[in-house]
N, C-alpha and C positions, 0 to 999 in steps of 0.2 A: 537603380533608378536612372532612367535615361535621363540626356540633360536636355530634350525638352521637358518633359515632366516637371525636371528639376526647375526649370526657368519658369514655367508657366506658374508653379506654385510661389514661387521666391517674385516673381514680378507681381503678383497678388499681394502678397504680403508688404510688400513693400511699398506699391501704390496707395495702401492704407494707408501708408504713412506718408623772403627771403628770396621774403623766398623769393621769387626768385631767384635772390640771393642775398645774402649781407652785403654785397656791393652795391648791388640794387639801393639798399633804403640811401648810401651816400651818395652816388650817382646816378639819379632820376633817370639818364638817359638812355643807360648802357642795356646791353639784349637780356638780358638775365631768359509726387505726384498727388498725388491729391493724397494726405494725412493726417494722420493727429500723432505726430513725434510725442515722443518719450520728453515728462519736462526734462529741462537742463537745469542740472547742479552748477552751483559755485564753483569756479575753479580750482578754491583753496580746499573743497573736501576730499578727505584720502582716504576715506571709508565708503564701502571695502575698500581693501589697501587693491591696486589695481594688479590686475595678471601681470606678468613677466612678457615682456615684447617675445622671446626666443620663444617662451611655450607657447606654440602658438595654438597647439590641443586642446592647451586647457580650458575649460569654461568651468562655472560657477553653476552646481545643480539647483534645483528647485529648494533644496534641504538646506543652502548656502554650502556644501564640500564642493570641494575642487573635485573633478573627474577629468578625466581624459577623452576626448570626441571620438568614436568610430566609425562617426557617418557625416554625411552634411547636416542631418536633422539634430543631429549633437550642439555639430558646433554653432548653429544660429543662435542661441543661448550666450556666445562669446561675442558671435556678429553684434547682437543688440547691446552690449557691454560697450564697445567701440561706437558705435553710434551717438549711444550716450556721452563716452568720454568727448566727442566730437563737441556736441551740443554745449558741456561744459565749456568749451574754451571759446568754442564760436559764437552762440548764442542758440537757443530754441529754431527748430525750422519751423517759422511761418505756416498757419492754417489755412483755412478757406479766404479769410479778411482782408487777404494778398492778392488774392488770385481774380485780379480784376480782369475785363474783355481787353484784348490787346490792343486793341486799336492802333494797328499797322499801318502808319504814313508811309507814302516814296519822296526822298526828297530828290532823288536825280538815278537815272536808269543810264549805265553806257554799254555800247557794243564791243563786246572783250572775243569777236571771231565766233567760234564753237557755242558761248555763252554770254549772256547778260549779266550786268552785276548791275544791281541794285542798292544806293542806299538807302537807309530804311531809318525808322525809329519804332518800338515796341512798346506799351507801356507793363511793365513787369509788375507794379505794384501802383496803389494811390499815390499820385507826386511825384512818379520819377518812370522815364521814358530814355529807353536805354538804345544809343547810335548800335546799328551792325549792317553790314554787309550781307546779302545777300546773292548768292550768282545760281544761277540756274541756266541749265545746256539747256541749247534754242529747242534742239528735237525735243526736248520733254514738253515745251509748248505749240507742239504740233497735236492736232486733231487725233484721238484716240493713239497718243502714247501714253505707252506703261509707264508705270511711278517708279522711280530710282528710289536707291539710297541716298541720303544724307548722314553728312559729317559737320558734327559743329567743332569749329578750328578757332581753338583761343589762343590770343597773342602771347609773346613774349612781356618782359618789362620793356617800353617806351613811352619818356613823357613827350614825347612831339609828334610822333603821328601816331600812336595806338594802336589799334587795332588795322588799321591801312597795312600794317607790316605784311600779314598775312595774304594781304589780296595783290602783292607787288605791287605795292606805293610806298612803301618805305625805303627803298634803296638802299636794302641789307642783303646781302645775296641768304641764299637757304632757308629762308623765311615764310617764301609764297606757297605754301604749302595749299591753302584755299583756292588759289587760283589753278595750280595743279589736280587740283581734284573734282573740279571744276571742269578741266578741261578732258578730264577722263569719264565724266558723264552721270560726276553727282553733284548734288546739291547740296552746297556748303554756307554755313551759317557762321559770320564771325563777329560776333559783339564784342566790344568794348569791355573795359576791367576797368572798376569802379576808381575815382582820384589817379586814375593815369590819363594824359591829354586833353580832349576836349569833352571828357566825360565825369563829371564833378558831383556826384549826389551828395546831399546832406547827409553821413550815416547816422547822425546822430537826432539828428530832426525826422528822418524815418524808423530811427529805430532800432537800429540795427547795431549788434556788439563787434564785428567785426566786417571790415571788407570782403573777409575769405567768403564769409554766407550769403552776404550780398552778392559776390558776385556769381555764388552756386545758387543761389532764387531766382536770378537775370539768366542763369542758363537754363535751368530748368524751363522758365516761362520758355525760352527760345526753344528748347525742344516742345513746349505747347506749339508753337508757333509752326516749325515744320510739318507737325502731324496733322497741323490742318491744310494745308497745303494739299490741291491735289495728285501733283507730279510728285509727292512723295509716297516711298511705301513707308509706312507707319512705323511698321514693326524691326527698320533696319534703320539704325539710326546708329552711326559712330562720333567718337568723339578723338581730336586729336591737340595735342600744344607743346607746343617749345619752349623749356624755362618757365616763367611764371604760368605759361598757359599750359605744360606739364602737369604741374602739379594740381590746379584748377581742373583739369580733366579727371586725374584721379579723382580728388575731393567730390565732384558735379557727380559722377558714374557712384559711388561709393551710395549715396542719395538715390538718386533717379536709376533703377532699374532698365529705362528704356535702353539706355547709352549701351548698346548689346556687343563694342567691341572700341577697347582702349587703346590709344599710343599716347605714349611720355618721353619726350626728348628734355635732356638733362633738365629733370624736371622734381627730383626728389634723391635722398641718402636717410638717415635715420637722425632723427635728432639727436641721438647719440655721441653723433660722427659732423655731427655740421659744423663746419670750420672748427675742429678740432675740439669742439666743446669750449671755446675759448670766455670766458664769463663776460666778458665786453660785449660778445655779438646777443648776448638774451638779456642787455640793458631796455628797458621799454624806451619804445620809436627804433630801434635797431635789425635787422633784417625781420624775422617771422615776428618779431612784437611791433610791427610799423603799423599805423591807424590802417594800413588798407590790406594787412592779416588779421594777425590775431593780438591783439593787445595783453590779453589774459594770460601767455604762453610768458611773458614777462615774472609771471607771479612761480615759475618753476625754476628760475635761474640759479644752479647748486644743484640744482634735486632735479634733472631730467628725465632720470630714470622715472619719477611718478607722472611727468605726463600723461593725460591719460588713454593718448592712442599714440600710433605710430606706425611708418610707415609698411614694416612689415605686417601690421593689423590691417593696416587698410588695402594692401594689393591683396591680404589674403581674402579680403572679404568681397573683391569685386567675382572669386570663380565663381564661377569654372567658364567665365567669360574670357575668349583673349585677349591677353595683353601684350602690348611690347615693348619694355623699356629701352631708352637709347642711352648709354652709358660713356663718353667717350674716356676715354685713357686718359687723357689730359684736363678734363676739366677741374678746374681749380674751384669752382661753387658744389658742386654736389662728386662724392668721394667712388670711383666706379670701386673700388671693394667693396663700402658699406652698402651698396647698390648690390653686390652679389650676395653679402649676406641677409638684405630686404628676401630677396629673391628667393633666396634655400630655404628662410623660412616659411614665405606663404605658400611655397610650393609644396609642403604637405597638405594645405588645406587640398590646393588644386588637386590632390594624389585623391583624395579622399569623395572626391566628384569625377576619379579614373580620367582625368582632364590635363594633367600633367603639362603636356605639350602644348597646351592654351596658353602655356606662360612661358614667352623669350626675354631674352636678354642678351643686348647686341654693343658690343665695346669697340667702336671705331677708333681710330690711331688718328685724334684731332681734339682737337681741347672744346670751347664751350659751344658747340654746332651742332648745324642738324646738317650732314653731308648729304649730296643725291642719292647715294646708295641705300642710304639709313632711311630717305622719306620714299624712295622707290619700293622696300620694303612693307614701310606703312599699308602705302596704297596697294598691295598684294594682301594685304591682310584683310585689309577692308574689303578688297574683291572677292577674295575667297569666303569671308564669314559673313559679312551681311546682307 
């Protein structure tokens, strides 16, 4: 099966449908499609008892036996396993009853040379209108220019300027990655992350079980948002983050099919391996159990192993799309081994879509960054695939 074929069918089907860090939760300040989902289970149920993170082969047949995948048409049976486990911990993805008209405010446009930035407001859902940045290259609004690509670039953890991080207003060096890609001649989209800075939703008055969904419903809408756009081409739409906005790019692409090419800068390790499995960091409010995760992930503290996804399920599930982890040597939040063993495992799935090489892994000699070399890379990725 080619992988358009592949794509074109899997993007059908799917349309139907910490972290930062643990330092993150005590220092606030530091960098750290249209469906009907599968309902979500309780956290607390362990029935069926979940796969094994390493097998990552195996799926669950029609008959309830374990089998082994030999294709991709196998292992979608494991995919919607993972989805599910997802749903459990995060809450239900949102139906139609969300998906209200955006109605796109500009509250202030500046001259950034090559491109414009925009700020913006979205409305993602009834009740809640979500700050992002929007920058678009001048030439795309010239008279009969072609549509680019677009990359939606989610922030790191910061509770004082948020999402500005990414557009260089934060005054962190290796951060402006929006603005960088931006100036290379797409169009980048970088919304806010729920209860960080000046962006504060009720999650509980909309609804919502955890920030992590919230903030993959607010991306998702945002990729509504570019594809209506008409300097944008539709069908090429990346996502990229650093630290908390690492792993939000996984989790958002995992969901949204669009997102047709990833980067994660120290963005993810396996729960397994998260600060050493230490029983203190999966106290509820402490890194992935903080109101603006997952609260539920609380309820596995002892028992990790049953969580019920994890992250070598979920980079297995984004192939045979590329990805690029950014791993550095030193980082003290997320573990670059268990990063490698993420990696070996979802790359049979990738083996299994002959896509192999869609999936890197890059181990810089720098502790919790995104270096130039490492975000230079990105944006070769993006040029090359979308």
């Amino acid at each position: 099966m080619t992988f358009a074929s592949f794509w074109n069918r899997t993007a059908c089907c799917a349309l139907l449908s910490l972290p930062c860090h643990w330092a993150a939760a005590q220092q606030s300040n530091t960098d750290t499609p249209k469906s009907e989902p599968p309902v979500a289970k309780e956290a607390t149920e362990t029935s069926p008892t979940r796969l094994p993170q390493t097998e990552i082969l195996a799926y669950r047949a029609a008959d309830g036996t374990i089998q082994t995948a030999q294709s991709p048409a196998d292992w979608e049976a494991r995919r919607r396993e993972v989805l599910a486990g997802m749903e459990a911990i995060m809450g239900a993805m949102p139906g139609e009853e969300k998906r209200v008209p955006l109605d796109v405010r500009i509250d202030s446009e500046e001259d950034c040379g090559s491109y414009v930035r925009r700020l913006i407001t979205y409305q993602s859902e009834p009740g809640s209108r979500v700050p992002a940045y929007l920058s678009i290259p001048k030439a795309l609004l010239a008279d009969n220019a072609k549509p680019a690509a677009a990359v939606l670039c989610l922030h790191p953890t910061d509770n004082s300027v948020g999402h500005k991080v990414v557009v260089g207003l934060g005054g962190k060096a290796n951060r402006q990655y929006a603005a960088e890609l931006a100036e290379r001649g797409f169009v980048t989209l970088a919304p806010s992350y729920p209860l960080l800075a000046n962006y504060q939703p009720d999650l509980e008055a909309l609804g919502w079980t955890s920030g992590t969904l919230k903030a993959i419903w607010d991306n998702m809408r945002g990729i509504d948002l570019l594809q209506s756009l008409p300097y944008v081409r539709k069908e090429s739409i990346g996502a990229i983050g650093h630290s908390l906005g690492g792993h939000n790019a996984v989790y958002t692409a995992v969901f949204d099919p669009r997102i047709r090419a990833i980067v994660s800068s120290c963005g993810l390790d396996s729960f397994l391996d998260y600060y050493g499995s230490v029983p203190s960091v999966w106290q509820l409010g402490s890194g992935w159990t903080s109101t603006r995760y997952m609260p539920r992930l609380a309820e596995y503290r002892g028992r990790l192993e049953e969580i019920p996804f994890d992250f070598h399920e979920l980079i297995a599930a984004l192939a045979p799309r590329p990805m690029l982890i950014v791993a550095p040597l030193h980082d003290s939040n997320f573990q670059h081994d268990s990063v490698d063993r993420v990696a070996a495992t979802a790359k049979k799935v990738y083996q299994l879509h002959d896509a192999a090489d869609r999936l890197q892994v890059e181990h810089p000699d720098c502790d919790h960054d995104f270096p130039e070399a490492m975000r230079l890379k990105a944006y070769k990725l993006f040029t090359d695939k979308l």
